[in-house]
C-alpha positions as CSV (number, residue, x, y, z in Angstrom):
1,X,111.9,-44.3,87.4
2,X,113.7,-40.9,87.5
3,X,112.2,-37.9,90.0
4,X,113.1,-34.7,89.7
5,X,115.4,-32.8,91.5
6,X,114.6,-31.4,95.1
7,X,114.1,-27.8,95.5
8,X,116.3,-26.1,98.2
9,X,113.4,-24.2,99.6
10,X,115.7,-22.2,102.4
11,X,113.4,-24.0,105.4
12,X,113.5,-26.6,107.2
13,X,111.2,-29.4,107.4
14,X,109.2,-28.7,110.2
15,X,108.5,-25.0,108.9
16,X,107.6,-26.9,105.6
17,X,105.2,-29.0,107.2
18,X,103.6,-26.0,109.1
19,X,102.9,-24.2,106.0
20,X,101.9,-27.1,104.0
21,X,99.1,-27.4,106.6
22,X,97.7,-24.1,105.8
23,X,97.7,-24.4,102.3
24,X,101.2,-23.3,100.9
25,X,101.8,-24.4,97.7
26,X,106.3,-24.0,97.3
27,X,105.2,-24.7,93.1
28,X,104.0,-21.3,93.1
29,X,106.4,-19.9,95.0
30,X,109.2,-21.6,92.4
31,X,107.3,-20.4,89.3
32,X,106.5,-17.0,90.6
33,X,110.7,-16.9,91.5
34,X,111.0,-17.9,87.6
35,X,108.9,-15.5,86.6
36,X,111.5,-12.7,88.1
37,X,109.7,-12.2,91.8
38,X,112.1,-11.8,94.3
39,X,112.2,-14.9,96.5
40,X,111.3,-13.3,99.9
41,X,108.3,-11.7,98.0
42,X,107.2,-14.9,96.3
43,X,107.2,-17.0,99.9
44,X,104.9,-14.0,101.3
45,X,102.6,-14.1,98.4
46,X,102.6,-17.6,98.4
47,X,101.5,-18.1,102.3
48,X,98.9,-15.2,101.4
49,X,97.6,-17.2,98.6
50,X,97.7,-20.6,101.0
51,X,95.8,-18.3,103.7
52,X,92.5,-17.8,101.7
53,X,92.9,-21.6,99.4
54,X,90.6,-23.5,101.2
55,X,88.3,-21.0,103.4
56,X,87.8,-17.4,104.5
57,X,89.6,-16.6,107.8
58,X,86.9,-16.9,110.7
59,X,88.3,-16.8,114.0
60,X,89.9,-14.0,115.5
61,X,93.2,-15.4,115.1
62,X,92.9,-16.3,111.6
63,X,91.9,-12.8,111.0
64,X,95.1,-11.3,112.7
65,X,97.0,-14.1,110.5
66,X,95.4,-12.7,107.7
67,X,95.9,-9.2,108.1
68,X,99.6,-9.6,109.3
69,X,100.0,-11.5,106.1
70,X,98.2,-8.6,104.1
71,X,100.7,-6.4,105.8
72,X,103.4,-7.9,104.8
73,X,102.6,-9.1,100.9
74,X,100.7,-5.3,100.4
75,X,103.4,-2.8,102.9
76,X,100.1,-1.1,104.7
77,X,97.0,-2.5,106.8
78,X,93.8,-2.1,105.0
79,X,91.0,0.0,106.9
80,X,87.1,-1.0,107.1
81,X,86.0,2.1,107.9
């Protein structure tokens, strides 16, 4: 049986696992990279994405995840006014 090739990711394992645990998905983040993202920009788009997979943020924490990760993927913080 013949497997792929690994991905060079640019983390180590222990990161991986961390963001494999909230839903980060490295596919998208290697087919957003072929689709001519920059690769810093797919990774944030990619944990934003992984943020929201599963479930709506609902602690206080998750929220401030959440909105540092919207700060980062968008450039400003949204407002709820």
């Amino acid at each position: 049986m013949t497997h792929p090739p690994i991905q060079d990711l640019g983390m180590t394992d222990t990161e991986y696992a961390a963001l494999v645990a909230k839903g980060y998905e490295p596919v998208l983040e290697r087919q957003l990279i072929t689709l001519g993202e920059n690769p810093d920009q797919a990774r944030k788009l990619t944990q934003f994405v992984g943020l929201l997979q599963d479930k709506l943020p609902e602690t206080g924490s998750e929220w401030e995840e959440f909105m540092a990760a919207w700060e980062d993927v968008c450039g400003y913080k949204p407002s709820f006014s």
